[in-house]
N, C-alpha and C positions, 0 to 999 in steps of 0.2 A: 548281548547286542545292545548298541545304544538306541535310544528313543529315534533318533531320523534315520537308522536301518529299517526300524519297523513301519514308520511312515512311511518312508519309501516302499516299504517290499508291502502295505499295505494299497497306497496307492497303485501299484504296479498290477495287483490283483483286481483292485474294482475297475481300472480299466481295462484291462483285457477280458474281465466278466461282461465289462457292460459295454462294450465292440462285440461279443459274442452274441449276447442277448438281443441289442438292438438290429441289428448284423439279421440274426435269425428271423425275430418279429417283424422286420419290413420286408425278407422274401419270402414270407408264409402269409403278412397280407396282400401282396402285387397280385395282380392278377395276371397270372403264364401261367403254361402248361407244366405238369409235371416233369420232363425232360428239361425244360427252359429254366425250370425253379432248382432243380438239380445241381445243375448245370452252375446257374451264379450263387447258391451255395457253397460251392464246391471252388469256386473261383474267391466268393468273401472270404472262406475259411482259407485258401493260400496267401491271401492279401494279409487277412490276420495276422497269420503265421510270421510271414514276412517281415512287418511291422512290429512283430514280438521280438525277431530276430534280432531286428533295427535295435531297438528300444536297450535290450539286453547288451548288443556289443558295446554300446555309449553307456551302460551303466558298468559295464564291465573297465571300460576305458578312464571313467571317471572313478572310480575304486583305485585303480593301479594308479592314477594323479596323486589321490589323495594320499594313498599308501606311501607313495616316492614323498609328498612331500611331510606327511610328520616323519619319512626316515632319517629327511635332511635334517627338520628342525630337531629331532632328537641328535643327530650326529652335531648338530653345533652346539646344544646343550652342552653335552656329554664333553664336547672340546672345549668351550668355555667355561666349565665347572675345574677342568685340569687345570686349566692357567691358571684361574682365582686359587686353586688350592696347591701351585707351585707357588704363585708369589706370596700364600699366605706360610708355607714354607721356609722361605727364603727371608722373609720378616721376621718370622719367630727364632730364624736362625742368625739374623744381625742382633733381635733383641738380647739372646742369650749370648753370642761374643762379646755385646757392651756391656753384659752386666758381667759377664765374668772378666771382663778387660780391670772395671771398676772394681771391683771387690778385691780383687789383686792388686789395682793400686792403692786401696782402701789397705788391705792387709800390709805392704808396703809401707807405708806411710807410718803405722800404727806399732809394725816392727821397729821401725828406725825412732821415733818417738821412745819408744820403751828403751830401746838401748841408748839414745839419750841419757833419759830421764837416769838412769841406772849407771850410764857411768858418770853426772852428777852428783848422786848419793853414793858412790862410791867413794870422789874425791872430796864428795863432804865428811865419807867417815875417817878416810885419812886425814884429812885437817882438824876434824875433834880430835883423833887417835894422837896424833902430833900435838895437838894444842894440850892434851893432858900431858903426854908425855913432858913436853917442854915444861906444864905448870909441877909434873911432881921434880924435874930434875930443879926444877926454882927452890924449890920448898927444901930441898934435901942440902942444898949450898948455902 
């Protein structure tokens, strides 16, 4: 139970104690007859009653308020927590297509580079391979 249920349900009790008690002590000092003191006892105690009844359907009324409205404020939580965690989703799912977009062009790039570089050193070893060959057929003539 939270701290203002018990206020509440604490309040609720000292005053219908003390409607009772006041209630009682001022028709037991009046001065009537016994049928007369009876009588508007018996009419306090309805009135009471009444007034409890009262008291109870508006706290009852104001429970079901409040119930309804943390159900709303939790159902738009609960909806605004989905959205932030689709679109947080949906980010991490751009982040990783650009990063794999780049990395493939990175790999790309790095392939074509090598095989460059490699058929370079290719046609440099055929030009030493030629260049020897041309200097031993020099030598041999």
């Amino acid at each position: 139970m939270s701290k203002d249920s018990n206020i509440s349900k604490g309040l609720l009790i000292g005053f219908l104690s003390g409607t009772v008690i006041g209630a009682a002590v001022a028709l037991l000092y009046a001065p009537k007859a016994g049928k007369e003191l009876r009588k508007d006892i018996k009419d306090k105690a309805e009135e009471i009653y009444t007034d409890a009844e009262e008291y109870l359907e508006k706290a009852k009324e104001k429970a079901k308020e409040v119930y309804n409205d943390g159900k709303k404020k939790s159902e738009n939580l609960i909806h605004d927590a989905k959205v932030q965690a689709d679109k947080i989703i949906k980010d991490a799912e751009k982040v990783l297509t650009d990063a794999k977009q780049k990395g493939s062009e990175s790999v790309s790039k790095a392939t074509s580079s090598i095989k460059d570089e490699a058929s370079r050193i290719k046609d440099a070893a055929k030009a030493g391979v030629e260049a020897y060959k041309e200097s031993k057929n020099s030598e041999v003539k």
